[in-house]
Every structure is written in structure tokens, then in C-alpha cells.
C-alpha positions in Angstrom: -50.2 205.7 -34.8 -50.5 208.5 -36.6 -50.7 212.2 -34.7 -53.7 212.6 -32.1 -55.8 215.2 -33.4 -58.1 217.3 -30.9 -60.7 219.3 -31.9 -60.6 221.2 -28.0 -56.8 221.9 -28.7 -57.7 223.3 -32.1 -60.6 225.8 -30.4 -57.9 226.7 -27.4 -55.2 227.3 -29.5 -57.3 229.6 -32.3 -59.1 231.3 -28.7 -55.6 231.9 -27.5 -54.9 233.8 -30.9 -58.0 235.8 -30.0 -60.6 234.5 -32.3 -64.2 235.3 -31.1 -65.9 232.4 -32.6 -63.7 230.0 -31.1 -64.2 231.3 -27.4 -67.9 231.1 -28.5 -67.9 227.6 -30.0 -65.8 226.3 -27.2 -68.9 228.0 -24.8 -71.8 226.7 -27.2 -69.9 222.9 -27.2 -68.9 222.1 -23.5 -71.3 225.1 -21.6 -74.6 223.2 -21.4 -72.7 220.4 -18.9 -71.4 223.2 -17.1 -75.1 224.9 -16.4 -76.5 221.5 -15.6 -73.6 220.6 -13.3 -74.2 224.0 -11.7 -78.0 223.5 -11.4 -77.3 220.2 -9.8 -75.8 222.0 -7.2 -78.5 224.3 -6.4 -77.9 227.3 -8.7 -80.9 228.9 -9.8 -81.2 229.0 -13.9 -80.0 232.5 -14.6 -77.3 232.1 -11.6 -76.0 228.4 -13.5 -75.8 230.6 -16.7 -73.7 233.0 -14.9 -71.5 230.7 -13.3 -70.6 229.2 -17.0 -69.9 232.5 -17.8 -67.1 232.6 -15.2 -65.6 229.3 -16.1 -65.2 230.5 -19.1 -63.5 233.7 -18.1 -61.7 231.6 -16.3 -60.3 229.6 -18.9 -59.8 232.0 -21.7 -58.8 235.3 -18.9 -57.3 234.2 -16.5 -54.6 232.0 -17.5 -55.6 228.6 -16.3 -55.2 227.2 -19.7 -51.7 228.2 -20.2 -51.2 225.7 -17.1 -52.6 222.9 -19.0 -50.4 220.6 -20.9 -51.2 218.0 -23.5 -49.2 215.9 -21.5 -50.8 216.6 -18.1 -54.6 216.6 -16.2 -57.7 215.6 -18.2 -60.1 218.4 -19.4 -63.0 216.9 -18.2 -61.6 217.1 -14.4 -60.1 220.3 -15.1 -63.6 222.0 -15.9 -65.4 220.1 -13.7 -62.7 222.3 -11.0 -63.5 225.2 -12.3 -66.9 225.0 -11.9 -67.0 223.4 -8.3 -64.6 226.3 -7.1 -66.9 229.0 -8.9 -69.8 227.4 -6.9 -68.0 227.3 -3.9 -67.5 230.9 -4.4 -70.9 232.1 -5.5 -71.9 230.2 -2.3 -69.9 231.7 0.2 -70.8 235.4 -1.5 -74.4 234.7 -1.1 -73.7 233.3 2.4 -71.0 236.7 3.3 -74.1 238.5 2.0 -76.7 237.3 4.5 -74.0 237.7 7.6 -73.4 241.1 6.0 -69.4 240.7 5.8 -66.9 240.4 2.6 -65.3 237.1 1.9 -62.3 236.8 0.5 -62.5 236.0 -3.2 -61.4 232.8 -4.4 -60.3 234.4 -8.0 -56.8 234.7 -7.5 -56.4 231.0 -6.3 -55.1 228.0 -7.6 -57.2 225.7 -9.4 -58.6 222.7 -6.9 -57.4 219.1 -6.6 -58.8 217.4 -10.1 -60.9 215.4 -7.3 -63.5 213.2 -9.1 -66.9 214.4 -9.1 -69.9 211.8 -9.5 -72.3 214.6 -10.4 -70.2 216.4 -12.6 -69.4 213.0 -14.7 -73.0 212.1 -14.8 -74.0 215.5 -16.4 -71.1 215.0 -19.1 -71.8 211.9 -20.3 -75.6 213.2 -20.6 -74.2 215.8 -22.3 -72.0 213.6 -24.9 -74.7 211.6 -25.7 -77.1 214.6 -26.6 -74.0 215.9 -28.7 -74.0 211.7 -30.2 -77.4 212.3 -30.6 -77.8 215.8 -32.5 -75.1 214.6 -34.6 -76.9 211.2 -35.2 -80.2 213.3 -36.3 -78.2 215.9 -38.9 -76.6 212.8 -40.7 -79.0 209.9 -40.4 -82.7 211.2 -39.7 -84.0 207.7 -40.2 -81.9 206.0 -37.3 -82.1 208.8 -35.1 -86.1 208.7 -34.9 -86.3 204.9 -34.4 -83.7 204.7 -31.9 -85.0 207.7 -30.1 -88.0 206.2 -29.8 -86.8 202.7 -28.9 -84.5 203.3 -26.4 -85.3 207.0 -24.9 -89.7 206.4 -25.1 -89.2 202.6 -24.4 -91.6 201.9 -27.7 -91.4 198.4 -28.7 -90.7 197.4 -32.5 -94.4 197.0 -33.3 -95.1 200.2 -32.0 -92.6 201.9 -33.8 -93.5 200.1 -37.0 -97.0 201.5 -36.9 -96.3 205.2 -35.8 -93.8 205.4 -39.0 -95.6 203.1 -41.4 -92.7 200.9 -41.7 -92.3 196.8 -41.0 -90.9 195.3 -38.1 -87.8 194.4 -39.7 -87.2 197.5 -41.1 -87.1 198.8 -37.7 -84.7 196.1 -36.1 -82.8 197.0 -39.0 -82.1 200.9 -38.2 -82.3 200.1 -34.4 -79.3 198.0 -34.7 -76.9 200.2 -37.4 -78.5 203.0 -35.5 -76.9 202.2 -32.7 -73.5 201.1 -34.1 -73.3 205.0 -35.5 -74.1 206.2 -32.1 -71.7 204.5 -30.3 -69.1 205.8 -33.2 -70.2 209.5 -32.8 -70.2 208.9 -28.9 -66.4 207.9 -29.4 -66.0 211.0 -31.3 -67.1 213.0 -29.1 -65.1 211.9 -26.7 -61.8 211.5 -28.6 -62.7 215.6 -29.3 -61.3 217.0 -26.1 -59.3 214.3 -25.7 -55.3 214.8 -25.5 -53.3 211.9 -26.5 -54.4 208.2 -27.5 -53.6 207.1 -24.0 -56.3 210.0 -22.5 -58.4 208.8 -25.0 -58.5 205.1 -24.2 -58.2 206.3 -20.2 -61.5 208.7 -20.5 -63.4 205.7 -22.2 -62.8 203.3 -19.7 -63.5 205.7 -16.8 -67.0 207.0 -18.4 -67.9 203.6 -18.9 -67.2 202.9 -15.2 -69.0 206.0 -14.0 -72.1 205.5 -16.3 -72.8 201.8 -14.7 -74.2 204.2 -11.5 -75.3 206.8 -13.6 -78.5 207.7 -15.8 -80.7 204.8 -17.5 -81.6 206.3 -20.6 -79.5 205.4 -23.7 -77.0 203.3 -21.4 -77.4 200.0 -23.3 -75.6 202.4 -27.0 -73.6 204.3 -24.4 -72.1 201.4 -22.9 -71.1 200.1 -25.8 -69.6 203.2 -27.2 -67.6 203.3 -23.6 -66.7 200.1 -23.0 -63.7 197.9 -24.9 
């Protein structure tokens, strides 16, 4: 196979070199699963936004990237570490603050177990598919609006059919290569932060496992894309 190619490794290594944009790209492309993750948790809005914040110092200040290897950990569970540990640590500062003591900050420690975390992997594949999705709308307008509204508003072809003035067939017709281009951009988006070929093929077989308990909405595209 030829060389993997990672779009993540491309943003670290031009953020490492002390490019702005990349920090801030890296932020705008893998923050939003971050805030929900954190809201999840019971972080308030503005606190979740913070908390992104510090993951992201975290990464880019702190030297938990140089730790990271292409060979070794996936970045998924890495940032989803991150992030639990900053909770854990905004929660026991809001909790040292009530009983009036100091805690002892967690900033110098080592980076938690890469334990799995159901919440965390339900947020990123909602997350991936939004990405799938935005993507899907920039390059092919006419899919993204019948798929949207066949598989996220539940409308049936008819109804569809009327609301854009098009035939039945016509719709079947975009609903099906509609989702064949989703469940490529889904794989692209995955393969993105992916490390290696092995990763790659690893991560889609373990979001297709996690999304069987997960959310409804787009699973029957998302599946596909995930699955063999």
C-alpha cells in the first residue's frame, strides 16, 4: 500500500512548527466533540468551552503530543483522556471551592488510562457524521437535502417529492448515491486522524460496534460507512 497519509499528523506537525492556523484548525475540526463530551458531563456552556480550551493547551503546551507516536494509542482515546481528566479537575476545583480548601492540581500529571468511554464515542461519531454531512452539502447540495430529509426528518419519498417539486424516482435516485457519498466522506473523515492503515481499519470496526448502542439518527449511512 502506498504511504498512510493523515490529515491530524499534517495539522500537529505544522502546530509543532508554530503555525497559528493550524492550532486553530485543529480546535475548529475536533473542538465541537470535545464541548459536547464536556456538556454531557454536566459542564455548563461557557464552562464546556473552557474546558476545550485546556485540552487544547494541553496538547499543543504541554507536551502530551510529543508522547504520542504514529505507532502507538489512538487519537480518539487519547482526547477523549484529556478531556475526562480536565473534567475531573474542574470538578474537584469547584468541589475544593465549596469546602473552601486547595486541591492539588492535576496539570502536572500523566495522561489517564486510554479507558473507553461510551459517552465520549457517541459524541464523536455525531460529530463525524456532521463533518460527513457539511462536506456532503458543499459538494453535492442536491443529495445532501433529500437525504437530510429522508433519514434525519423521517419524510417519506412522496413527501419529499412534493416539498422539492421533483418525482419519486428522482428522489430514490439521490437517496441512494446520496448515501453511497456519505458513507465515503464518513470514511474520510475517519481515515483523517487516523495513524496507519491498521488504525484505520481498527477505528472503523470499533465505531461501528459503538454506534449499534448509540444515536438513531443517520445510523442506517453510518453503519455502512463503519461497517466491512
Amino acid at each position: 500500500m502506498s504511504q498512510f497519509q493523515s490529515t491530524l499528523w499534517t495539522l500537529i506537525s505544522q502546530a509543532r512548527q508554530g503555525e497559528e492556523r493550524a492550532v486553530t484548525d485543529f480546535g475548529h475540526r475536533y473542538g465541537p466533540a470535545v464541548i459536547a463530551y464536556c456538556r454531557r458531563l454536566g459542564l455548563k456552556a461557557e464552562e464546556a468551552e473552557d474546558a476545550a480550551q485546556e485540552v487544547l493547551l494541553r496538547f499543543f503546551c504541554r507536551g502530551i503530543l510529543q508522547r504520542v507516536h504514529r505507532r502507538h494509542g489512538r487519537f480518539r482515546s487519547l482526547l477523549c483522556a484529556v478531556a475526562r481528566n480536565v473534567v475531573h479537575r474542574h470538578w474537584e476545583h469547584r468541589s475544593a471551592q465549596k469546602r473552601a480548601h486547595v486541591t492539588q492540581s492535576l496539570s502536572g500529571q500523566d495522561v489517564p488510562e486510554q479507558i473507553p468511554d461510551k459517552t465520549f464515542d457517541h459524541e464523536w461519531i455525531r460529530h463525524l457524521i456532521d463533518l460527513a454531512l457539511l462536506r456532503l452539502s458543499r459538494a453535492h447540495q442536491q443529495y445532501h437535502e433529500v437525504l437530510y430529509r429522508f433519514l434525519l426528518e423521517n419524510s417519506s419519498y412522496a413527501e419529499i417529492g412534493r416539498a422539492l417539486g421533483i418525482t419519486e424516482t428522482t428522489v430514490k435516485n439521490r437517496v441512494y448515491r446520496g448515501k453511497q457519498k456519505l458513507i465515503q466522506l464518513l470514511r474520510d473523515e475517519v481515515r483523517d486522524y487516523s495513524l496507519s492503515w491498521d488504525q484505520y481499519a481498527q477505528e472503523l470496526e470499533y465505531l461501528a460496534a459503538a454506534l449499534g448502542s448509540g444515536r438513531q439518527d443517520l445510523q442506517e449511512a453510518a453503519t455502512a460507512a463503519l461497517g466491512s
